[in-house]
LUMTILO-628381 format. One line per field, with one value per residue (C-alpha): x, y, z. Coordinates in Angstrom, 1 decimal. Example, Ala and Ser with C-alpha at 12.3 -4.5 7.8 and 13.67 -1.06 7.14 Angstrom:
! residues 2
X <- c(12.3 / 13.7)
Y <- c(-4.5 / -1.1)
Z <- c(7.8 / 7.1)
//
This chain:
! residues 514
X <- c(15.8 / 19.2 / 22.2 / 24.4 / 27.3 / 25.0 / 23.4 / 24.7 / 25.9 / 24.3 / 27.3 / 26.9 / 29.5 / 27.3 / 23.9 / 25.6 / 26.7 / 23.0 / 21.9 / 24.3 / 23.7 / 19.7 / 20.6 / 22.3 / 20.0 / 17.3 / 19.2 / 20.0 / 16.0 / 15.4 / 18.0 / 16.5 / 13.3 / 14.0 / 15.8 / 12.3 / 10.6 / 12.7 / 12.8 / 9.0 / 8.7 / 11.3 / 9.5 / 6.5 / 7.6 / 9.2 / 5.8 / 3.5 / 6.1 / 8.8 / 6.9 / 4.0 / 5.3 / 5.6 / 2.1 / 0.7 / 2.4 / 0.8 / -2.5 / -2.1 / -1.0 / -3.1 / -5.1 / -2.6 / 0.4 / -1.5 / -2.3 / 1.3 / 2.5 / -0.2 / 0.9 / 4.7 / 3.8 / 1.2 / 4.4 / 6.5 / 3.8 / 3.6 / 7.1 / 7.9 / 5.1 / 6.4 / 4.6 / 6.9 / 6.7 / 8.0 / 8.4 / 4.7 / 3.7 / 0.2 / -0.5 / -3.0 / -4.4 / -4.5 / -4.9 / -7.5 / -8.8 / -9.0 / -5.6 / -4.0 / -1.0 / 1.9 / 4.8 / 8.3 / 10.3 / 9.8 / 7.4 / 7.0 / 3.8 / 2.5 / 5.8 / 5.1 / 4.1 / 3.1 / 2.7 / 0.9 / 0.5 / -2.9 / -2.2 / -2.7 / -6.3 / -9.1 / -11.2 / -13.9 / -11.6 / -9.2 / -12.6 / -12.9 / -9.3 / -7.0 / -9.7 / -10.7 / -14.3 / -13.5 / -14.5 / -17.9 / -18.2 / -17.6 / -19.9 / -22.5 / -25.9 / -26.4 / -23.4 / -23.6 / -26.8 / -25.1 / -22.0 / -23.9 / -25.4 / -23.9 / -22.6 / -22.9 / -19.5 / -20.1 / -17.7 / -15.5 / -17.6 / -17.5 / -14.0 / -13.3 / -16.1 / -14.2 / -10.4 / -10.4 / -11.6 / -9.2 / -6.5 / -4.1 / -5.0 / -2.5 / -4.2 / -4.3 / -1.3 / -4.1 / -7.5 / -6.2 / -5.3 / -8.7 / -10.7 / -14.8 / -16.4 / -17.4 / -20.6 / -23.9 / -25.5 / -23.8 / -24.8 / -27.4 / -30.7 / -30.2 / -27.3 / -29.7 / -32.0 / -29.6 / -29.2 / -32.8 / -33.4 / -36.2 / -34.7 / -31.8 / -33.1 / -35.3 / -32.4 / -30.3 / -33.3 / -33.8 / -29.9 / -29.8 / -32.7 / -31.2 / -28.2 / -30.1 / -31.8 / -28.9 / -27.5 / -30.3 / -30.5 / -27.1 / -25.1 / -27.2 / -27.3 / -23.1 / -23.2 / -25.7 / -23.6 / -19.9 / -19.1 / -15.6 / -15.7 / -18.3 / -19.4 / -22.4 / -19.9 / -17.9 / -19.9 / -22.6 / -24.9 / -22.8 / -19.7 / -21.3 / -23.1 / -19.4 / -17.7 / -20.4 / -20.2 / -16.3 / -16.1 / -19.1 / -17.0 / -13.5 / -13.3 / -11.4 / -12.8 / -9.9 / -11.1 / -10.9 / -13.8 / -14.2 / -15.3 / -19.1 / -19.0 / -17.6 / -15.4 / -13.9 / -11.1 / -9.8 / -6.3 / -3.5 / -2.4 / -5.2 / -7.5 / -5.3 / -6.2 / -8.2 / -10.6 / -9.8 / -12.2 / -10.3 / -7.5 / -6.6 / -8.5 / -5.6 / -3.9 / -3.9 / -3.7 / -4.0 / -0.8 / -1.1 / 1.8 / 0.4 / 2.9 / 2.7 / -0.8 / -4.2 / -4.2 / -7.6 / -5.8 / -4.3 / -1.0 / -0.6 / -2.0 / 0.2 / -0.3 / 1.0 / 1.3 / -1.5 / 0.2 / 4.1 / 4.3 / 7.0 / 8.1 / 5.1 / 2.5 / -1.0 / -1.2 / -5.4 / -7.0 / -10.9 / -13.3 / -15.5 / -16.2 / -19.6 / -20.9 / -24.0 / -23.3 / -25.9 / -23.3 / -20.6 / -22.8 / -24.4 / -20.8 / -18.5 / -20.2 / -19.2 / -19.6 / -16.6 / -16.2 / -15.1 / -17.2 / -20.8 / -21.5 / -23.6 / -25.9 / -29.6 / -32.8 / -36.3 / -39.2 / -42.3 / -45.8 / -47.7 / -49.6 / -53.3 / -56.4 / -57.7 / -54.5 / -55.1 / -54.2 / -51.9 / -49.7 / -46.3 / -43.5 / -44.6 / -41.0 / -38.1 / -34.6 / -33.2 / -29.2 / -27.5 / -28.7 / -32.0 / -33.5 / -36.4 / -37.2 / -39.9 / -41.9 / -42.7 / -43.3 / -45.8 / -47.5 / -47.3 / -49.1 / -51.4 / -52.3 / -53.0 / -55.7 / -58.5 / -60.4 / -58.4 / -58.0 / -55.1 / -55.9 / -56.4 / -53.1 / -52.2 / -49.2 / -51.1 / -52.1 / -48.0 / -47.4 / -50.0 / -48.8 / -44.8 / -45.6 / -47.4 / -44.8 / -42.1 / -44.4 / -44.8 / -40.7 / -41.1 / -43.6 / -41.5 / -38.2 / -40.0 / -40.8 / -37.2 / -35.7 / -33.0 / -32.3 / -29.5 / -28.5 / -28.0 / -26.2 / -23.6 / -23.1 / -22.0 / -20.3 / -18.2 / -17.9 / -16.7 / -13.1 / -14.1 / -11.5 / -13.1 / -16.7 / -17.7 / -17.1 / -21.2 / -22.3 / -20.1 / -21.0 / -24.6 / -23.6 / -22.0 / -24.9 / -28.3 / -26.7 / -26.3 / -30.1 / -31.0 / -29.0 / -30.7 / -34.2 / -33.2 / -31.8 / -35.4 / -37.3 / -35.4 / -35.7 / -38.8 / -39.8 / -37.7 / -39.8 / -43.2 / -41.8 / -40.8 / -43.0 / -43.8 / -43.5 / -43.7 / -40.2 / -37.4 / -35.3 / -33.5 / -31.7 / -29.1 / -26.2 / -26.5 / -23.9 / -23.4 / -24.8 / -25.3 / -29.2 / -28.3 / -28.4 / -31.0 / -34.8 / -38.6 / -39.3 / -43.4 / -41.8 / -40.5 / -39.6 / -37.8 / -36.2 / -31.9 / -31.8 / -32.0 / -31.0 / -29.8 / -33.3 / -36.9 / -39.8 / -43.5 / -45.5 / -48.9 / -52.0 / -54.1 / -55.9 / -56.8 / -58.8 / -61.4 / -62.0 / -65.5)
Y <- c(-3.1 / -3.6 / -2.0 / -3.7 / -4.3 / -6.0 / -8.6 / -12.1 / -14.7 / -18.1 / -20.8 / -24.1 / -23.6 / -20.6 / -22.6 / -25.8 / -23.3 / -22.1 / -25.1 / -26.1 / -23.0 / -24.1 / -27.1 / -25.9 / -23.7 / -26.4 / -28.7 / -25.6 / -25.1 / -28.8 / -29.0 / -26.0 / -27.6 / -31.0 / -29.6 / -27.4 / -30.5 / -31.9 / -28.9 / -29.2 / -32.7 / -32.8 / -29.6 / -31.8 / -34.9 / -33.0 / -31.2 / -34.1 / -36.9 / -35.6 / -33.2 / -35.4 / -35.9 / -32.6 / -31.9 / -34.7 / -33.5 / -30.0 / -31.3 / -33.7 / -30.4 / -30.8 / -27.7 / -27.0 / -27.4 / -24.3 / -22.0 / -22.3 / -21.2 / -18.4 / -17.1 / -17.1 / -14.9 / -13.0 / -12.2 / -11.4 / -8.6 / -7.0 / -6.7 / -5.2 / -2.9 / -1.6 / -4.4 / -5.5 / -9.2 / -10.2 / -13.8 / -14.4 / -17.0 / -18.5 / -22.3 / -24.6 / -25.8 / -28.7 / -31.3 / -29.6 / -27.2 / -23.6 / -21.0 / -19.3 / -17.0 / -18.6 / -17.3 / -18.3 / -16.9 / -15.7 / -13.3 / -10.9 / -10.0 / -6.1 / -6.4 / -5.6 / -8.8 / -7.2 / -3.7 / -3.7 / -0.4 / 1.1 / 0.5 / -3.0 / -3.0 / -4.0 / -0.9 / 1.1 / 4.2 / 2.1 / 1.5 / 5.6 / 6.1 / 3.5 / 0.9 / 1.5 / 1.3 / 4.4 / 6.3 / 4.4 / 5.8 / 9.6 / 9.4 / 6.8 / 7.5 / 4.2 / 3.3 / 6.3 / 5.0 / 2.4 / 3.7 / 6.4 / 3.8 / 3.8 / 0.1 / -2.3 / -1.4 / -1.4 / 0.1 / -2.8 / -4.9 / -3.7 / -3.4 / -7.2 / -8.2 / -6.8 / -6.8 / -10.4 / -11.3 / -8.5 / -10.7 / -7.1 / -6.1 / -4.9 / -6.5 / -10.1 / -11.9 / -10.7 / -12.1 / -15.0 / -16.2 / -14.8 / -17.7 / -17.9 / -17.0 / -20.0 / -17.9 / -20.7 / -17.8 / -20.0 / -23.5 / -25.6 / -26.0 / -29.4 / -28.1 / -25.6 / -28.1 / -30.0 / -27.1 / -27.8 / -24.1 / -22.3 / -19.1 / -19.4 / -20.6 / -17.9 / -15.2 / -16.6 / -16.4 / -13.1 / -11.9 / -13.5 / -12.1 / -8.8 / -9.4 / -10.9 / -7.8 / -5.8 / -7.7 / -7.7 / -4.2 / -3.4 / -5.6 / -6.6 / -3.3 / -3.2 / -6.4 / -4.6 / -1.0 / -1.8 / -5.4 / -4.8 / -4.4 / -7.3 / -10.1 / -12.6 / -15.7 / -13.7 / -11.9 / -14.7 / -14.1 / -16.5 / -14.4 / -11.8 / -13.2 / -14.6 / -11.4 / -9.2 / -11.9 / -11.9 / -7.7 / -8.1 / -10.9 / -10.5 / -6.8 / -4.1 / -0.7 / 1.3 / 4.9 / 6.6 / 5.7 / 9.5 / 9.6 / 9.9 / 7.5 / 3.8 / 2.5 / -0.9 / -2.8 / -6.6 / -6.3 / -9.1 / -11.3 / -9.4 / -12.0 / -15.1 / -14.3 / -16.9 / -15.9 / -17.3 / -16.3 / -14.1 / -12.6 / -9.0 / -6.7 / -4.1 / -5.2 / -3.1 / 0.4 / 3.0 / 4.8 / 8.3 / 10.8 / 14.1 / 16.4 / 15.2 / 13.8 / 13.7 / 13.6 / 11.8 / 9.3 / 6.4 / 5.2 / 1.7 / -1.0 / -2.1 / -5.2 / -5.9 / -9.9 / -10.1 / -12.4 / -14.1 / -16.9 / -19.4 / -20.9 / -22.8 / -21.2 / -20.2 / -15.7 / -15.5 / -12.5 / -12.4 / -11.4 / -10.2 / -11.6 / -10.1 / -11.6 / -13.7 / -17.5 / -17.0 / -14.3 / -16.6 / -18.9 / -16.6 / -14.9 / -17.2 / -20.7 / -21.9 / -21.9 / -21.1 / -24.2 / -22.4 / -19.9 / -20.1 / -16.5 / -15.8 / -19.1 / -18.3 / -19.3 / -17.4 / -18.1 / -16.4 / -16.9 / -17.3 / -14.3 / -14.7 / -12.1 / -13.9 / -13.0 / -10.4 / -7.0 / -5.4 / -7.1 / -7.0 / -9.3 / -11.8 / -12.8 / -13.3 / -14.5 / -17.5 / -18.4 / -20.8 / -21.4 / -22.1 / -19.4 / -17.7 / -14.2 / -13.7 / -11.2 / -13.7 / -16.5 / -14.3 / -13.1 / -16.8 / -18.2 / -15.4 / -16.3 / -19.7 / -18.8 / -16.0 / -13.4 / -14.3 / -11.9 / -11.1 / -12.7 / -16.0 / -16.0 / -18.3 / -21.0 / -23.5 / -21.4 / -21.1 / -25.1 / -25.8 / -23.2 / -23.9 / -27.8 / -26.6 / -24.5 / -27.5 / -29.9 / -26.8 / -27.3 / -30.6 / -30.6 / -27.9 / -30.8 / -33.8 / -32.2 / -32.2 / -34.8 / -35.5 / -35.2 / -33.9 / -37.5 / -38.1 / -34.9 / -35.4 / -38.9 / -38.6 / -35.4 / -37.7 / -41.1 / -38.7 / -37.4 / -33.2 / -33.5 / -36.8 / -34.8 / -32.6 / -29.6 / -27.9 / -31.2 / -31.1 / -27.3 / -27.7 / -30.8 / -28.4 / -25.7 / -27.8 / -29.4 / -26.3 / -25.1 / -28.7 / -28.3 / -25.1 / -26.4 / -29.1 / -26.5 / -25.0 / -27.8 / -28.9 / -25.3 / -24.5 / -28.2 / -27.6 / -24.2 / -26.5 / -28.3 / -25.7 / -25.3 / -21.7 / -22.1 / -18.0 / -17.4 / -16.9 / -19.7 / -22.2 / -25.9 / -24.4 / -21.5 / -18.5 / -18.1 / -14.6 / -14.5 / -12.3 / -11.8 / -9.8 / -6.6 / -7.8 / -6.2 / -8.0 / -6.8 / -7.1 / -5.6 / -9.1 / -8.0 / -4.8 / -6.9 / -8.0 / -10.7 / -13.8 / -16.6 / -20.1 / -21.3 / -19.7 / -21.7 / -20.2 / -21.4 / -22.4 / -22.1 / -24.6 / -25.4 / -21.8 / -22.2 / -19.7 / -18.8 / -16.8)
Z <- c(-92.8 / -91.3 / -91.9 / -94.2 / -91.3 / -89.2 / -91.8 / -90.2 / -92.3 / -92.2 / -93.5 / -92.1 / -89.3 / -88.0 / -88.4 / -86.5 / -83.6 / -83.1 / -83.0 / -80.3 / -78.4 / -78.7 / -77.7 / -74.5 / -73.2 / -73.6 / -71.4 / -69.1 / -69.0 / -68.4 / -66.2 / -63.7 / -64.2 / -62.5 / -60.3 / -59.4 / -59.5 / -57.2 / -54.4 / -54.7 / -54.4 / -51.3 / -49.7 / -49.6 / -48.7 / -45.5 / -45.2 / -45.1 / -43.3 / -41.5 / -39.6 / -38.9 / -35.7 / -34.3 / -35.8 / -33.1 / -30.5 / -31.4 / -31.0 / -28.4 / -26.4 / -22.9 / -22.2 / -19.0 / -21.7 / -23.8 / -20.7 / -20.1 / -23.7 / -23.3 / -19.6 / -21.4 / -23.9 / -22.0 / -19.8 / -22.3 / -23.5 / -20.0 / -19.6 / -23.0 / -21.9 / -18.3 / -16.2 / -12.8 / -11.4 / -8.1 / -7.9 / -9.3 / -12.1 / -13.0 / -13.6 / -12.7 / -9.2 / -10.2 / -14.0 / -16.5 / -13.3 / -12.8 / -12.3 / -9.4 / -8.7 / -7.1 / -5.5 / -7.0 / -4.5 / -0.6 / -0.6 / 2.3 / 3.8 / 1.6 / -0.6 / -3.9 / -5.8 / -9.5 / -11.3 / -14.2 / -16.0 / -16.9 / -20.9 / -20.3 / -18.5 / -20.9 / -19.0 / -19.8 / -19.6 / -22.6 / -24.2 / -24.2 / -25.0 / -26.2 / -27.9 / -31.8 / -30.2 / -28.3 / -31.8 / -31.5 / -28.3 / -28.8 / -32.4 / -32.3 / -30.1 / -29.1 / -27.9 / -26.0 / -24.8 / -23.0 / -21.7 / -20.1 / -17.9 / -14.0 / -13.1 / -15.5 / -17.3 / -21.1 / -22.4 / -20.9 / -22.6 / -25.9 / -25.8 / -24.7 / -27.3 / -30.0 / -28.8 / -28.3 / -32.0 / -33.4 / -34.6 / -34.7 / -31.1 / -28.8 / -25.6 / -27.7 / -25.8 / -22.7 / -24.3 / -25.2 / -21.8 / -20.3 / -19.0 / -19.7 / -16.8 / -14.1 / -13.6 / -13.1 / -15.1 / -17.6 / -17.0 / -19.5 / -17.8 / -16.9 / -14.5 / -12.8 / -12.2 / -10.2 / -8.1 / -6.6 / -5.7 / -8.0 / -6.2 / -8.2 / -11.2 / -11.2 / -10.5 / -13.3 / -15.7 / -14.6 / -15.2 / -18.5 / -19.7 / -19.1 / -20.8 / -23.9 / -24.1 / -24.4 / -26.9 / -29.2 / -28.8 / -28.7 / -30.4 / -33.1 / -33.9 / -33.9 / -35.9 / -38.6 / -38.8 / -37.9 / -40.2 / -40.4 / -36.6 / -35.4 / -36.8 / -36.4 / -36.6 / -33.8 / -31.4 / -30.4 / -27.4 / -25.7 / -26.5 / -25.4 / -22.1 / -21.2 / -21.8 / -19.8 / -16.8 / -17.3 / -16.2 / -13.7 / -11.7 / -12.4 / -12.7 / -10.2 / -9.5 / -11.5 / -10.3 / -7.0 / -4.7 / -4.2 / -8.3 / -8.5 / -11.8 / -11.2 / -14.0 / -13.9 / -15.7 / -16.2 / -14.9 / -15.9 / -13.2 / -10.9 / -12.5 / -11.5 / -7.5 / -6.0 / -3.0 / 0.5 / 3.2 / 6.5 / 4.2 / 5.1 / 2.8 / 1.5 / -0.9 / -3.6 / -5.2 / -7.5 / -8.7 / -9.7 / -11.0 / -10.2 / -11.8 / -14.8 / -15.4 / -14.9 / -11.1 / -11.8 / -14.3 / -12.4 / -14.4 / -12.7 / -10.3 / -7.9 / -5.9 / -2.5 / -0.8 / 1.9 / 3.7 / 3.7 / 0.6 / 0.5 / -3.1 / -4.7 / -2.6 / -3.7 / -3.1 / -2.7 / -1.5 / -0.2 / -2.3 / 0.6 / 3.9 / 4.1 / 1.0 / 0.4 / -0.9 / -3.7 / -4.9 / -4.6 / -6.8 / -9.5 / -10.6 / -9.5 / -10.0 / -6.4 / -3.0 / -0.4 / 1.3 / 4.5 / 4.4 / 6.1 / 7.1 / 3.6 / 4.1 / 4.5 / 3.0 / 3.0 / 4.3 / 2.6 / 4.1 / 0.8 / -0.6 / 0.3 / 0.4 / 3.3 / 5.0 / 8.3 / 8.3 / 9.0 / 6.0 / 7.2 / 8.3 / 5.6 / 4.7 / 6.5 / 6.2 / 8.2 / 8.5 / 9.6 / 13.1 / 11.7 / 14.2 / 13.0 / 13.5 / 16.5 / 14.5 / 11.7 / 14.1 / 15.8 / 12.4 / 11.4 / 14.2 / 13.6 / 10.2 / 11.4 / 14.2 / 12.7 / 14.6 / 17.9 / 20.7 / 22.4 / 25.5 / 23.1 / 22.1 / 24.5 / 25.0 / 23.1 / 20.4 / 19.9 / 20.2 / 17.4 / 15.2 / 15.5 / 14.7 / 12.2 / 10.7 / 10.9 / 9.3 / 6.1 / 5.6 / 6.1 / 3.0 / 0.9 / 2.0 / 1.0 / -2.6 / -3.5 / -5.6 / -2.6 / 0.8 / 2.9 / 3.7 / 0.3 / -0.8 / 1.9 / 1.0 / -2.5 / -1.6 / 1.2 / -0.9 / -4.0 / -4.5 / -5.3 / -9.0 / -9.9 / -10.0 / -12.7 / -11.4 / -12.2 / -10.3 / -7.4 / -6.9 / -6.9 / -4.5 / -2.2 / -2.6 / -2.0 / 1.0 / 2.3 / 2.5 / 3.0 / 6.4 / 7.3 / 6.4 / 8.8 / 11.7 / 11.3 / 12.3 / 15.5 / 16.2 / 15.8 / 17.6 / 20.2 / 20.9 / 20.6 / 22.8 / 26.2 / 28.8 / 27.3 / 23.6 / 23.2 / 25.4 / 23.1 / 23.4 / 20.7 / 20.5 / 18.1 / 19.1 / 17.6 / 14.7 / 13.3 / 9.8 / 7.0 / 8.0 / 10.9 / 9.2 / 7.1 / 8.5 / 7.3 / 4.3 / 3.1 / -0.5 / -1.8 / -5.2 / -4.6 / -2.7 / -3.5 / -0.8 / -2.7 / -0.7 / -1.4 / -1.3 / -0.7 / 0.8 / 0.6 / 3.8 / 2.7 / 5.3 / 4.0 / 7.1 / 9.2 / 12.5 / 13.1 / 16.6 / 17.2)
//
């Protein structure tokens, strides 16, 4: 009950001024809420017309027009983080193709072009220290499992795997400019196929099979334990092939070469550097602060202009000059197009019990030149004529089994779906940014054991053809090649020389001499 002094007293005066105070705050309400209605309806009439227009021109963005928004603000991240450039930026090489490092300015021959400090590496010592995997890697067992491996860099791929799908990451602004991998490890089956060689179709079975196993061991297991981490919708196989091939060809060692345990990392920028056969080697390094740190732990990589750039100039270094083209192919998805040094093929004289003893010099390794190497002509020519003396193995004996040799790779040539002449010819009457890039590639790469196969036979004719087939003479000039410090090997499949092409010599027809 209320006090007496506060009882309100309801004459009609009082009850017509409630109602007009009623009355006011309902119009005040209605009022506000058209006025609601009206900021909502305007908010989305801007939203859904005004803007339309900018929303097109968002997704009619080329892809060039995206990798440049992504370069800006990978820049912008290196900077705020300590990183140098020189006059450097990336772009394309040309509409919807691959990136390259240009030069902005006049850049000197070993001047500093870039710094990028070691915080910034994807690595697999940031997998150990600076990645949230890095508790994964000091805790769980099977992780250890894998890191302890020599050489195949896992802890660089577990970090990438889950730093690039972490949408909080630190090194985002840098995974979201790394490219997938070119690798032909890669390519569909029906692109393989082009490439006409069952070497490398075998060899790119062979890595991929050793990848799968590791993720179904590996990350599967990641996926199972770690949800908040990885993810099935995330880290694919094909995520996980492409970030494995991405440190295994795009990766720089990051530790002394004096360190007995090899640890790489994707540097930024570093990974915009094309490869340009006959380039000077240095240019790079480590940088180390021994005073303060870990003389062991570099703090930066500096980069240093292996030759003078002018504005708008493409910096390349070489990737190796003594490097076999099936490399080139396997990680990098090409072949250098001035580079003929890694071309060979094998020859393989096909595994038979009726072979003679002593087994050796059953495979060998023929470049560019198309010579063959004497000792498995002579262990050839051998297998051809049984239970001869040495006294038999005459001049003739040598004509008949070098013809009969060309004719083999004239077989093996004749079983491939084209020839040389045709390779060349598309390759010629074709602009190279007009073909899709897989096709032109394996273009570029059957030619080039198609010409050797060729070399061969007006080699090894020419020989059938001297007065004394056994003197060691050849139609073509030597040309150094990669197969020079390679020796016959009987022990094919310890073997790492895969070459563009390999063609097994069958005996079908031996001649028995009594």
């Amino acid at each position: 009950m209320l006090p007496i002094s506060s009882k309100q007293s309801f004459s009609p005066l009082n009850e017509y001024s409630q109602r007009e105070v009623n009355r006011s705050r309902f119009l005040r309400i209605f009022a506000c809420s058209i006025g609601f209605w009206v900021f909502f309806l305007g908010i989305y009439y801007i939203s859904n017309n005004i803007p339309i227009k900018q929303v097109e021109n968002k997704t009619s963005q080329t892809e060039d027009q995206i990798k440049e928004q992504q370069f800006k603000v990978l820049i912008e991240w290196m900077k705020k983080s300590g990183a140098r450039m020189n006059g450097v930026e990336g772009k394309s090489m040309f509409a919807g193709g691959g990136r390259g490092l240009y030069a902005t300015k006049e850049i000197r021959q070993y001047e500093n072009a870039f710094t990028v400090p070691s915080n910034l590496w994807i690595s697999d010592r940031n997998a150990k220290k600076r990645s949230a995997i890095s508790y994964l890697i000091a805790k769980d067992d099977m992780v250890k499992k894998y890191i302890d491996k020599a050489g195949d860099s896992w802890g660089l791929i577990l970090m990438l795997e889950y730093e690039q799908y972490n949408p909080f990451s630190f090194w985002k602004p840098y995974t979201d400019f790394i490219p997938k991998p070119a690798s032909s490890i890669r390519w569909n089956d029906s692109d393989i196929i082009e490439v006409q060689s069952t070497l490398i179709k075998s060899k790119i079975e062979s890595n991929k099979k050793y990848i799968r196993a590791a993720y179904d061991e590996l990350m599967i297991y990641l996926i199972k334990k770690y949800p908040n981490m990885f993810s099935a919708e995330n880290n694919t196989f094909e995520s996980f092939l492409a970030s494995s091939l991405t440190a295994w060809s795009r990766s720089f060692e990051t530790v002394p070469s004096s360190e007995p345990v090899r640890e790489r990392g994707l540097v930024p920028l570093g990974d915009l550097l094309n490869h340009k056969s006959g380039v000077p080697q240095v240019h790079w390094s480590l940088v180390y602060d021994k005073k303060d740190c870990d003389p062991k732990e570099p703090l930066a990589f500096e980069f240093y202009a292996p030759e003078d750039k002018q504005p708008g100039e493409e910096i390349v270094i070489t990737y190796s000059d003594h490097r076999a083209t099936t490399s080139w192919f396997l990680w990098g998805g090409f072949s250098p197009l001035d580079y003929f040094y890694g071309d060979y093929i094998t020859l393989e004289i096909t595994d038979n019990p009726e072979l003679p003893e002593p087994k050796t010099n059953r495979l060998t390794w023929v470049g560019r030149d198309g010579q063959v190497s004497e000792e498995f002509l002579e262990y050839y020519i051998k297998c051809k004529y049984r239970n001869f003396r040495e006294n038999d193995f005459a001049k003739s004996m040598w004509k008949s089994g070098l013809e009969d040799l060309a004719k083999n790779i004239e077989k093996f040539e004749n079983t491939l779906p084209t020839t040389l002449f045709n390779d060349l010819n598309e390759i010629k009457n074709n602009d190279k940014e007009k073909i899709e890039f897989k096709r032109f590639q394996g273009l570029i790469f059957r030619s080039r054991f198609k010409f050797i196969m060729k070399e061969i036979q007006m080699n090894v004719r020419f020989r059938a053809n001297l007065d004394n087939p056994k003197e060691k003479k050849w139609s073509s000039t030597k040309e150094n090649s990669i197969v020079d410090g390679f020796s016959n090997s009987n022990d094919w499949t310890n073997s790492n020389k895969i070459g563009l092409s390999m063609i097994s010599v069958v005996l079908d027809d031996p001649v028995e001499f009594f």
